[in-house]
Backbone as numpy.savetxt, mean C-alpha at the origin, in Angstrom:
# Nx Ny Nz CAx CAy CAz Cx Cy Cz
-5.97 -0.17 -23.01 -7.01 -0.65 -22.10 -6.73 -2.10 -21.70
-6.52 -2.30 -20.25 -6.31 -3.64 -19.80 -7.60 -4.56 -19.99
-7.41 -5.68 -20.60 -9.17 -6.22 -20.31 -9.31 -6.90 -19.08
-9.00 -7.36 -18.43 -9.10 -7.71 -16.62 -8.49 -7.31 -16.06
-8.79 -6.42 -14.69 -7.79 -6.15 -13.35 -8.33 -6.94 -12.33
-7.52 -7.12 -11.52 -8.07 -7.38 -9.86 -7.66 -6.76 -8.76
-8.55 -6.11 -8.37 -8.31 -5.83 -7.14 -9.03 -6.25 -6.03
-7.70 -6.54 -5.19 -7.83 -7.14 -3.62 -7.84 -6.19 -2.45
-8.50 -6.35 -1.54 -8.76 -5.13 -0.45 -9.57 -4.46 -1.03
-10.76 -4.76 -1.72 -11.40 -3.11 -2.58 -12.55 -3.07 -1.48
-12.76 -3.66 -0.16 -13.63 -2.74 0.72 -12.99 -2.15 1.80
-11.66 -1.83 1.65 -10.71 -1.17 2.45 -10.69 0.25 2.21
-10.20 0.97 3.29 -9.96 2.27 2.59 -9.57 2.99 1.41
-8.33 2.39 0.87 -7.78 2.81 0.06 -8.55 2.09 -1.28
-8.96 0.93 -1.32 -9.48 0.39 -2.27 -10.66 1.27 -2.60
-11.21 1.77 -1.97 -12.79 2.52 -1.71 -12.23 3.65 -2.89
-11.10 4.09 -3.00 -10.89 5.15 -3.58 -9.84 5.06 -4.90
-9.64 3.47 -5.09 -9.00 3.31 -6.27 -9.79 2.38 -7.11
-11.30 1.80 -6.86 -12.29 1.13 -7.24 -12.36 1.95 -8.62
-13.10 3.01 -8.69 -13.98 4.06 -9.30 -12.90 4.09 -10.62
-11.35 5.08 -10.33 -10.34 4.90 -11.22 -10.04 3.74 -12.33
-9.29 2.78 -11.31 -9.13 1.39 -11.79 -10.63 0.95 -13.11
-11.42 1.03 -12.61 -13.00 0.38 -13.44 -12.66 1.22 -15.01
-11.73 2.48 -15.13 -12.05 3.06 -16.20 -10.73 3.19 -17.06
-9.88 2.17 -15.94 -8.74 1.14 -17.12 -8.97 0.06 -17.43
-9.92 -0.67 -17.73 -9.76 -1.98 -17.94 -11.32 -2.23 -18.43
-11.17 -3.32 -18.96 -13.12 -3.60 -19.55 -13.69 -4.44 -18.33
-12.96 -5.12 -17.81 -13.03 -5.41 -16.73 -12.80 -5.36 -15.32
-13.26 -4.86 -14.15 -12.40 -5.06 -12.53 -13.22 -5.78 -11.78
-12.51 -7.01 -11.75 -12.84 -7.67 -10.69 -12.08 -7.34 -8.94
-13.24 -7.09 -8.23 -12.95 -6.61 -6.93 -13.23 -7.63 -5.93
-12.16 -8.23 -4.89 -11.99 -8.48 -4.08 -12.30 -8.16 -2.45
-12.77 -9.03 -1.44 -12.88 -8.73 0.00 -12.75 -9.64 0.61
-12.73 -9.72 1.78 -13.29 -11.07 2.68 -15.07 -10.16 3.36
-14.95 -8.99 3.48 -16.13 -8.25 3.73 -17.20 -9.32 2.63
-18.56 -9.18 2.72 -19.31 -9.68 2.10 -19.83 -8.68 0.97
-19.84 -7.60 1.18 -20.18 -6.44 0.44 -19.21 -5.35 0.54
-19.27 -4.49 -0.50 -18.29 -3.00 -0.54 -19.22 -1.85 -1.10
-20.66 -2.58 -1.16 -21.77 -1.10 -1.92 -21.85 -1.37 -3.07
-22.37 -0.23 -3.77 -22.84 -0.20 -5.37 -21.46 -0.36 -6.06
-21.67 -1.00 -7.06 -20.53 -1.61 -8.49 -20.91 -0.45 -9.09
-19.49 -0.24 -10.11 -19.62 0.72 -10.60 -19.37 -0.24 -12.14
-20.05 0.40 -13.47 -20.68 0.06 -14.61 -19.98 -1.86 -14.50
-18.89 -1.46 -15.02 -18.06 -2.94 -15.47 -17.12 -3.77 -14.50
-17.85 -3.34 -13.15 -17.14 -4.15 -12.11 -18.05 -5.02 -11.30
-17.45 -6.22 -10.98 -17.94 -7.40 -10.39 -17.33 -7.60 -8.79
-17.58 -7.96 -8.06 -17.08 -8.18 -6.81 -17.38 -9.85 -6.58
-16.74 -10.27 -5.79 -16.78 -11.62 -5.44 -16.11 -11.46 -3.95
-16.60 -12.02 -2.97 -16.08 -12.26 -1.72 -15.09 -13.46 -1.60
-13.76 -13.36 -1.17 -13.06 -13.88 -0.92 -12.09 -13.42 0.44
-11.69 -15.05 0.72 -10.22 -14.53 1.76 -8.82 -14.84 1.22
-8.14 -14.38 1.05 -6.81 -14.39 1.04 -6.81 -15.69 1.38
-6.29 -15.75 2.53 -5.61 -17.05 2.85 -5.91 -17.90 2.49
-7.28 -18.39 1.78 -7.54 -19.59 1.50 -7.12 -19.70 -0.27
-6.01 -20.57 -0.57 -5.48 -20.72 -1.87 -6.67 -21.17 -3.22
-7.95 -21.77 -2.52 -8.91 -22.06 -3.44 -9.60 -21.15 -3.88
-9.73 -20.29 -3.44 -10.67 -18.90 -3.32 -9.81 -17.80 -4.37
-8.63 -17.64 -4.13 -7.87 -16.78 -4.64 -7.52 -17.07 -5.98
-6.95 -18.22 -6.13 -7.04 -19.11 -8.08 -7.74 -18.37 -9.04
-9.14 -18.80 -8.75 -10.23 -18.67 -9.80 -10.26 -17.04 -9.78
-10.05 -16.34 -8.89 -10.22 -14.69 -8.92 -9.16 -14.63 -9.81
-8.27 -14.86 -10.35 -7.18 -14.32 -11.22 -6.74 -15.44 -12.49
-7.82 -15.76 -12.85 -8.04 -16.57 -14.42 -8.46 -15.11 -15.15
-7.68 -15.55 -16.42 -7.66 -14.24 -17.29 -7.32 -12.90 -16.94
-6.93 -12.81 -15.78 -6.07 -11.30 -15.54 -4.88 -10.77 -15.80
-4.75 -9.85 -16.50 -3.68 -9.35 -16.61 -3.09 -8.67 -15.55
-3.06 -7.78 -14.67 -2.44 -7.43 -13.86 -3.65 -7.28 -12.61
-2.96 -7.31 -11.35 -3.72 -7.26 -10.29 -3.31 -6.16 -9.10
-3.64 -5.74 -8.34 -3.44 -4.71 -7.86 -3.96 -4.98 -6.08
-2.64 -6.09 -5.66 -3.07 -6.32 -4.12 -2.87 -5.36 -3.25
-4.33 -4.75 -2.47 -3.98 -3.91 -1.37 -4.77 -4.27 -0.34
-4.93 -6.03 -0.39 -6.06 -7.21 0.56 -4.96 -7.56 1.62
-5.16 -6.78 2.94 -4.30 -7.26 4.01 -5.04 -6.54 5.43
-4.51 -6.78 6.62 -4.56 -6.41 7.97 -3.49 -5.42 7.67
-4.21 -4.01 7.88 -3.22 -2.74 8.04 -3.01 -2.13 9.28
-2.48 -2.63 10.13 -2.29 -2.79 11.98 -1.25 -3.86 12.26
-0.36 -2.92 12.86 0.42 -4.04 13.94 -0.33 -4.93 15.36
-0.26 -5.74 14.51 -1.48 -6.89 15.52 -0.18 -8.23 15.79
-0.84 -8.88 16.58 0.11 -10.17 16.91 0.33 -11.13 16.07
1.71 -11.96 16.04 1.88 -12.25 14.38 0.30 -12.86 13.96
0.24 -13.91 14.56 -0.88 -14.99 14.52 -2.13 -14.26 14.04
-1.99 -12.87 14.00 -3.33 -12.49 13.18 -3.32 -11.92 12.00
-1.54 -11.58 11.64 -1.42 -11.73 10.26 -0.98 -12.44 9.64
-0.60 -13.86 10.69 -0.41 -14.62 9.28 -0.85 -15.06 7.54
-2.04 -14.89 8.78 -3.36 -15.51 7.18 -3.19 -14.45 6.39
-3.90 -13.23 6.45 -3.92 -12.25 5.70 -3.39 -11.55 4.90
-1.75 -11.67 5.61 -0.74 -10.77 5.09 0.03 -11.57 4.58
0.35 -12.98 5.16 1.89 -13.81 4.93 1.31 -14.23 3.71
0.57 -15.44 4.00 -0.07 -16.71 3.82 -1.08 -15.94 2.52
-1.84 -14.90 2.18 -2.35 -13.82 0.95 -1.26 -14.00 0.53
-0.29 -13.00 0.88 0.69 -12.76 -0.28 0.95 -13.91 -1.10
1.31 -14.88 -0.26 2.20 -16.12 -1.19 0.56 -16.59 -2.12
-0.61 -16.68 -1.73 -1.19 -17.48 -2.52 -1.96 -16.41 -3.99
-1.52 -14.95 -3.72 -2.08 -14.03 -5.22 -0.57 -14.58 -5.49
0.41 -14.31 -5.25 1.72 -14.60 -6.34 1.72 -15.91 -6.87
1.20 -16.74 -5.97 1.58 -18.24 -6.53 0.07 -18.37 -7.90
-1.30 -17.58 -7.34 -1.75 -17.62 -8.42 -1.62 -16.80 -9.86
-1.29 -16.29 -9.21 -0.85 -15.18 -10.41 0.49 -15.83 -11.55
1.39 -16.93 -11.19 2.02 -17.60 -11.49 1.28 -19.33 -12.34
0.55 -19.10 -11.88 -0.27 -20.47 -12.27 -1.04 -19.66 -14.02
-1.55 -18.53 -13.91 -2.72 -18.04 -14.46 -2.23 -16.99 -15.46
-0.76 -16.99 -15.40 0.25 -15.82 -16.26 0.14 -14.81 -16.11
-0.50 -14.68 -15.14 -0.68 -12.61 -14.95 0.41 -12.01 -14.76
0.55 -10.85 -15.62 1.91 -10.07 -16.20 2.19 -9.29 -14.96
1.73 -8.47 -13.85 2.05 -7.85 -13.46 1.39 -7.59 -11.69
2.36 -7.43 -11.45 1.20 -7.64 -9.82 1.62 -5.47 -9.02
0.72 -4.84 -8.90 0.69 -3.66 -7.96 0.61 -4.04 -6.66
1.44 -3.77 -5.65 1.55 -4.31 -4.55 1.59 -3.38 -3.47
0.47 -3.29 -2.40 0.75 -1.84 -1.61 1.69 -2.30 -0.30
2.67 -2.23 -0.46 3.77 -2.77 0.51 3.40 -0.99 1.42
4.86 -0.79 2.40 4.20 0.26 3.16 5.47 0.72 3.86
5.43 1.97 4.18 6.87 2.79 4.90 7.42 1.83 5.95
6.82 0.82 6.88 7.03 0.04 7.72 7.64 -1.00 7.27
8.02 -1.01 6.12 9.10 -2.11 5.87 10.42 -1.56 6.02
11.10 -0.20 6.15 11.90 0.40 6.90 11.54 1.18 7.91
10.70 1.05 8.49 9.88 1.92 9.63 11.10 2.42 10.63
12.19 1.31 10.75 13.33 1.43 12.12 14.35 2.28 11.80
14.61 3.11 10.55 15.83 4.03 9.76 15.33 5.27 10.98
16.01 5.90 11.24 16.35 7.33 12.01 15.72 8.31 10.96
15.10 9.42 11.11 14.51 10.08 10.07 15.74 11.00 10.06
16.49 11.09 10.28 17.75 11.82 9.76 18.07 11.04 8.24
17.46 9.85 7.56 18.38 9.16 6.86 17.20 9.65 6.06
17.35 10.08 4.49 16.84 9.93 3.68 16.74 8.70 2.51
15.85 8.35 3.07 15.56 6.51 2.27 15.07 6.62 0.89
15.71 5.81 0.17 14.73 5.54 -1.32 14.63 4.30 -1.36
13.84 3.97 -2.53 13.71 3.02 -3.05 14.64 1.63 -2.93
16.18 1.50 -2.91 16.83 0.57 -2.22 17.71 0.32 -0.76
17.18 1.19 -0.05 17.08 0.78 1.46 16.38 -0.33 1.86
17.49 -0.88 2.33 17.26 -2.36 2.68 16.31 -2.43 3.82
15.83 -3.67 4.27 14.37 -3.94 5.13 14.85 -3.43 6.74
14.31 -2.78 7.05 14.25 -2.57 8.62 12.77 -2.06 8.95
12.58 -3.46 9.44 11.07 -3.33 9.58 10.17 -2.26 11.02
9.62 -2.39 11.62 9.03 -1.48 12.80 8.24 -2.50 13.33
7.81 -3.56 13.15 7.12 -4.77 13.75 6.65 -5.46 12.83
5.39 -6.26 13.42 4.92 -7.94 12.15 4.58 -7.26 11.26
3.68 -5.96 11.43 3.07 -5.83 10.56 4.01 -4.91 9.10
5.28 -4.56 9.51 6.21 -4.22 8.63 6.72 -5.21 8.30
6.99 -6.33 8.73 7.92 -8.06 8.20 7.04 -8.39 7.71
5.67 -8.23 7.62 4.87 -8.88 6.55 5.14 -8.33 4.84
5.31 -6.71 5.17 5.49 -5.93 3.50 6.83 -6.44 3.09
8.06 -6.76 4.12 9.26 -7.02 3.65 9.64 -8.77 3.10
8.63 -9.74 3.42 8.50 -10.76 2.96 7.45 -10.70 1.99
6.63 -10.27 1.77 6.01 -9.79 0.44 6.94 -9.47 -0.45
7.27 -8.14 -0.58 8.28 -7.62 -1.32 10.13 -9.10 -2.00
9.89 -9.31 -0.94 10.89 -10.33 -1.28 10.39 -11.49 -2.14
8.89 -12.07 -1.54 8.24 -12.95 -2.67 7.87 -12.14 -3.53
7.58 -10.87 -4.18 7.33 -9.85 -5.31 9.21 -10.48 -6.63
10.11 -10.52 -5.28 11.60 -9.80 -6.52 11.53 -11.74 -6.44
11.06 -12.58 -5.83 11.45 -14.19 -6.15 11.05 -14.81 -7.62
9.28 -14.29 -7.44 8.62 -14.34 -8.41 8.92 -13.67 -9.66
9.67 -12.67 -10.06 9.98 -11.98 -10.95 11.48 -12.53 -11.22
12.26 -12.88 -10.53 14.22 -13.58 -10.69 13.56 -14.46 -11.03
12.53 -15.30 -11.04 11.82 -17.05 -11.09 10.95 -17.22 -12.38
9.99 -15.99 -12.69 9.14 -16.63 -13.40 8.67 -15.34 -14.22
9.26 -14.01 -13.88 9.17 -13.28 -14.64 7.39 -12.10 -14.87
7.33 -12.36 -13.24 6.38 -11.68 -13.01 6.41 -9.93 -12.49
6.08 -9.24 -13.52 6.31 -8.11 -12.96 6.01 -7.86 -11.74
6.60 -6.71 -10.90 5.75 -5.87 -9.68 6.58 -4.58 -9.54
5.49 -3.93 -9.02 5.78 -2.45 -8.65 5.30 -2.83 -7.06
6.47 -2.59 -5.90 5.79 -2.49 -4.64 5.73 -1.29 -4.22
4.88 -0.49 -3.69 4.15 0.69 -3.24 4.60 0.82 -1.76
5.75 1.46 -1.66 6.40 1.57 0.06 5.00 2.85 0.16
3.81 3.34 0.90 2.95 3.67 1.54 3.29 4.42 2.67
3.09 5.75 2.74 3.93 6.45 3.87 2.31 6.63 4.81
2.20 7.92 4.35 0.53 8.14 5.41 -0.51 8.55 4.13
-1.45 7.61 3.32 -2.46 8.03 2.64 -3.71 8.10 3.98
-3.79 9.09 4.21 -4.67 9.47 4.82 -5.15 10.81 5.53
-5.93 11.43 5.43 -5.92 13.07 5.95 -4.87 13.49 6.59
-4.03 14.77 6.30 -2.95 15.15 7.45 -3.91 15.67 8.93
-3.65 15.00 9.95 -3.86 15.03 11.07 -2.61 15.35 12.82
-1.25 14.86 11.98 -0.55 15.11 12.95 0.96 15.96 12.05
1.82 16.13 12.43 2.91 16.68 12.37 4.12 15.87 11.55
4.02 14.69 11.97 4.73 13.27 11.07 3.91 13.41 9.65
2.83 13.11 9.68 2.26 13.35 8.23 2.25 14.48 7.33
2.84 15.48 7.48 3.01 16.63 6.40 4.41 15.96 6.13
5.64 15.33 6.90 6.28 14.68 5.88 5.75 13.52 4.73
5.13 12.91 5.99 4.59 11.51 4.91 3.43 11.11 4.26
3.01 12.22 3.97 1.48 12.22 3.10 1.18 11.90 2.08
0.60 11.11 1.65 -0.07 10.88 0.45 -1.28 11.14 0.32
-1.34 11.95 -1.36 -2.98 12.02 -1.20 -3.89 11.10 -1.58
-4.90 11.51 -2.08 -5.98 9.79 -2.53 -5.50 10.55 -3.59
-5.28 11.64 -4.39 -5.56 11.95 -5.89 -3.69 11.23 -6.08
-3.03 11.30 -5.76 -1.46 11.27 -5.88 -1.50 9.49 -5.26
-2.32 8.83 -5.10 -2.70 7.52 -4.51 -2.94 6.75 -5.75
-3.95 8.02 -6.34 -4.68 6.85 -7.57 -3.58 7.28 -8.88
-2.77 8.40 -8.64 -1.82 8.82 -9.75 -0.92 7.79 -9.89
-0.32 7.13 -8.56 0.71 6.14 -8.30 0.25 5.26 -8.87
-0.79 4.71 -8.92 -1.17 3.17 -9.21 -2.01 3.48 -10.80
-1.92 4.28 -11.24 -1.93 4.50 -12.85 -0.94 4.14 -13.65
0.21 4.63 -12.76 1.62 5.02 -13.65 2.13 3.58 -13.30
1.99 2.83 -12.04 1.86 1.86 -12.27 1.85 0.72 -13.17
0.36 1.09 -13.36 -0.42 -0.30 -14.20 0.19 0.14 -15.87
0.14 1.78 -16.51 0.85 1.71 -17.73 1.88 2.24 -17.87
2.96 1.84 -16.97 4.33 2.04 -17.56 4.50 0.55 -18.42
5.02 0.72 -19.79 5.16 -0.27 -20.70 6.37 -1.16 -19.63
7.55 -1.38 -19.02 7.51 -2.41 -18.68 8.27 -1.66 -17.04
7.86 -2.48 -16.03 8.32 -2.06 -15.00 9.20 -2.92 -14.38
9.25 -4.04 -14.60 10.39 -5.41 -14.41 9.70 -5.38 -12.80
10.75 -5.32 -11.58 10.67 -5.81 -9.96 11.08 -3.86 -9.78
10.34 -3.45 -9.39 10.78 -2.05 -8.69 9.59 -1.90 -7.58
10.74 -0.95 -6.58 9.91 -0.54 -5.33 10.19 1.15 -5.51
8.63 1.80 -4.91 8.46 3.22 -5.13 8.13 3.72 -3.81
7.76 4.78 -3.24 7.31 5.43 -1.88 6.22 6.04 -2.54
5.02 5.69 -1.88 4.02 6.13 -2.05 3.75 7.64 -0.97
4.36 9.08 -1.50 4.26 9.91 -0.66 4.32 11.24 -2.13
3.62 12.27 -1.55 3.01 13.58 -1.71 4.21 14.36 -2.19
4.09 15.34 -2.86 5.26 16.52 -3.07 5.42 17.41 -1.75
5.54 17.05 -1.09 5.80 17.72 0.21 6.89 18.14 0.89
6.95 19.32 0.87 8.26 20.58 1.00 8.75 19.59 2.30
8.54 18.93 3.33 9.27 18.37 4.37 9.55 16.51 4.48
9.41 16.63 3.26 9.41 14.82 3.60 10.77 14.69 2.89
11.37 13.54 3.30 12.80 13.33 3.60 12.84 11.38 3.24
12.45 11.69 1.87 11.85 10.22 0.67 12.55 10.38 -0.60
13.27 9.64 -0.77 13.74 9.98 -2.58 13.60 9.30 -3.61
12.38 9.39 -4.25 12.11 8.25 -5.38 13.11 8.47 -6.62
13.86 9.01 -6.63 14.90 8.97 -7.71 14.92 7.95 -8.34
15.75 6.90 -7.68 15.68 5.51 -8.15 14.41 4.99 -9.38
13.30 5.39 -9.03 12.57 5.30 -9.16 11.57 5.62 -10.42
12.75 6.44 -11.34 12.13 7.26 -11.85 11.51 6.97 -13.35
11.47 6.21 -13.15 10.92 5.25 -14.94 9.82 4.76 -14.64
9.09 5.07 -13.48 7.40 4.73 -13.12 6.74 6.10 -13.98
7.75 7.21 -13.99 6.85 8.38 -13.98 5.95 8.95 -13.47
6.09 8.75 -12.06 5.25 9.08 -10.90 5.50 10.59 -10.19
4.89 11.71 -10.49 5.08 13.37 -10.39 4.19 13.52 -9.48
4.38 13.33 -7.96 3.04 13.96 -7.32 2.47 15.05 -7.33
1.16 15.89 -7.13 1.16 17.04 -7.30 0.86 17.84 -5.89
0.74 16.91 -4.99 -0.01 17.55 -4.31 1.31 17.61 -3.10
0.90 18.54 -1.91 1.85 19.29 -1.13 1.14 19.17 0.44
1.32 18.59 1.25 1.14 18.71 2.70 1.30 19.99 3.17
2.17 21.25 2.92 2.48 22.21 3.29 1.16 23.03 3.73
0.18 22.93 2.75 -0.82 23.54 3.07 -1.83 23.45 4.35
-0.86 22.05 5.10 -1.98 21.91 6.42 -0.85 22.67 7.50
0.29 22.97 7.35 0.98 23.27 8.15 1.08 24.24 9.26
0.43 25.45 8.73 -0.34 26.10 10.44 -1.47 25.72 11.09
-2.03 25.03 10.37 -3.33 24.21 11.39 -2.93 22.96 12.00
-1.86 22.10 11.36 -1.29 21.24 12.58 -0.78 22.04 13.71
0.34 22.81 13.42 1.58 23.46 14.62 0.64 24.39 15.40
-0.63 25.19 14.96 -1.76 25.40 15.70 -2.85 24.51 17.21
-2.41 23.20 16.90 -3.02 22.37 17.63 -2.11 21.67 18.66
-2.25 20.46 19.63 -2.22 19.76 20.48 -0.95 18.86 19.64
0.55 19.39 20.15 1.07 18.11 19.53 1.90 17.69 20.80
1.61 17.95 21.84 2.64 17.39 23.21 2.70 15.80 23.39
1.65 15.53 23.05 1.72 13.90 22.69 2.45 13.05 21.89
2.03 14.00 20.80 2.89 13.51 19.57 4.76 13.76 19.98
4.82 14.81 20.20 6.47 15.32 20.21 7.08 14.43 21.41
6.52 13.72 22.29 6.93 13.17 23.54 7.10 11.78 22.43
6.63 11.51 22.17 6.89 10.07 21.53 7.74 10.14 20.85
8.84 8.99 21.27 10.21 8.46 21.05 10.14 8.03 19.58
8.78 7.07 18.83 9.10 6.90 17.67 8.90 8.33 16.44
8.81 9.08 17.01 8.87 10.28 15.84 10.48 10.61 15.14
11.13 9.70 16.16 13.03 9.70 15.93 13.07 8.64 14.38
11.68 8.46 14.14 12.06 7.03 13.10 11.32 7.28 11.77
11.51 6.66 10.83 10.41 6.87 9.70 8.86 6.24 10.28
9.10 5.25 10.85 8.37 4.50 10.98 7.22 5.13 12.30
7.56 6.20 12.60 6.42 6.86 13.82 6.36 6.23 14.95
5.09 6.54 15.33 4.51 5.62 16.42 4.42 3.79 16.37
4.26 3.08 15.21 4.67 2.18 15.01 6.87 1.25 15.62
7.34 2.27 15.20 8.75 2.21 15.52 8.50 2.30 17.41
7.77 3.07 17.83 7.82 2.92 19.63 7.02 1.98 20.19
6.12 1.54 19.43 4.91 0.73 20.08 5.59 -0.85 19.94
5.03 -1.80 21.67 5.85 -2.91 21.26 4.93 -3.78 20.30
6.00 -4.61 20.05 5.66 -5.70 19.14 4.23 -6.34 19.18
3.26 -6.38 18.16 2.29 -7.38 18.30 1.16 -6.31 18.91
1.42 -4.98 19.20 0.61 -4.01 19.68 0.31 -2.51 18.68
-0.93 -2.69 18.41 -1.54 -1.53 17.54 -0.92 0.07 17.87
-0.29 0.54 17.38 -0.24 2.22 17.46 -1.69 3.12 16.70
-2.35 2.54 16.20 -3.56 3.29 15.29 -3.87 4.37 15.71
-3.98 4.12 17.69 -4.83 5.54 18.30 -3.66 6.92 18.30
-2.46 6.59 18.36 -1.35 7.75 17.93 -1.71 8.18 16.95
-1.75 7.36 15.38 -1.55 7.97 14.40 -2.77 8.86 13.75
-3.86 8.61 14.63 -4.96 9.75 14.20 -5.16 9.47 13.20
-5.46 7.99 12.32 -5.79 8.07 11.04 -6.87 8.00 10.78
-7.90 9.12 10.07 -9.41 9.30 9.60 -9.63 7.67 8.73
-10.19 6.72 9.21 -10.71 5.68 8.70 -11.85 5.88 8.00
-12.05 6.86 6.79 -13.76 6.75 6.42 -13.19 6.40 4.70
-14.32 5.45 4.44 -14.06 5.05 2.95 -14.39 6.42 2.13
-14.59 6.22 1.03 -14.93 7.04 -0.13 -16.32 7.23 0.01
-16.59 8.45 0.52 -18.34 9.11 0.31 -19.03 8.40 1.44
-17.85 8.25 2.50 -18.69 8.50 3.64 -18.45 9.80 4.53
């Protein structure tokens, strides 16, 4: 049992659904936002509103923590200038506190868009080098790089979480790249208790008969997904995909993100169901 976690982003989607989990490793979870609220606490969790970017704010959230679990960012290709704060300028100030405050281990939800630009002919793992799909992929790949600085430097663990599609299968790209929330919160278990994980990067994606991901590398997280995209597969190829199949970035890992220009949102392509947990 960890006695402090933190988690950052916990009024985000994904946080919404690793809150509940997380609270029942640790005696403590302290939860993170810049939101002012995220709803009812669950028994032994505290929330505090914070922003990232601001280095004063972020400090005091990670006194006495043992490991932290950042998934506090802008998840949209937006223009740099609107992720600086969030994404750049966050990252460096949880690592730099987390360095001040000895915290052993940082969970990091980095995201498929840090190679978003590979040809999906290429089957990527874990050390495929950065080819990003825009800012909002150069933000996970300068993360990730301050993740392996901090750890060559000062001996801070991390597990970064390459993130394919956690979110309902809705299009045809996502039965490769699916993740579920149950295989979401499995990842970031195996995570937090593998006895030591040193600097490793994992793909956060589903057992899914068509995805073209190889966590091999990988394999001392002990991360077994269980779950399978296959099962949405005649109700996608059943529906409307002329949109989807016309788009040039489906040639990429990286989707609609890989076609859309720079500094410009793809969100409305990717059909992603935005509803937190128990809405």
């Amino acid at each position: 049992m960890i006695e402090r976690l933190l988690l950052t982003g916990a009024g985000g989607r994904l946080g919404s659904y690793l809150r509940e989990p997380l609270s029942q490793l640790c005696t403590e979870l302290v939860s993170t936002d810049i939101k002012s609220k995220i709803g009812p606490l669950y028994k032994n969790e505290k929330f505090v509103s914070a922003d990232l970017a601001r280095f004063d704010e972020v400090l005091p959230l990670t006194e006495g923590v043992t490991m932290i679990c950042h998934f506090g960012a802008v998840v949209d290709e937006l223009p740099f200038d609107n992720l600086l704060g969030p994404n750049f300028v966050g990252s460096y100030n949880v690592w730099e506190s987390a360095r001040k405050n000895n915290v052993k281990r940082i969970i990091y939800a980095s995201s498929i868009h840090a190679v978003g630009m590979y040809s999906k002919t290429k089957t990527i793992t874990p050390s495929t080098h950065h080819k990003p799909d825009g800012f909002y992929g150069l933000s996970k790949c300068f993360s990730e790089d301050l993740a392996k600085m901090y750890f060559d430097k000062n001996g801070i663990e991390a597990v970064c979480l390459r993130i394919a599609t956690c979110a309902p299968v809705t299009t045809a790209r996502s039965l490769t790249s699916w993740l579920s929330y149950d295989d979401l919160v499995l990842l970031v278990t195996r995570a937090i208790d593998s006895i030591s994980t040193e600097f490793s990067i994992i793909y956060g994606v589903s057992n899914n008969d068509r995805k073209n991901i190889d966590n091999s590398e990988a394999g001392h997280l002990g991360f077994l997904p269980q779950d399978n995209a296959e099962k949405y597969a005649s109700e996608i190829f059943e529906s409307d995909l002329a949109e989807e199949l016309i788009d040039p970035g489906n040639q990429f890992h990286g989707g609609p993100f890989a076609s859309t220009a720079l500094g410009v949102s793809p969100m409305e392509k990717m059909k992603i169901i935005h509803k937190l947990k128990g809405e």
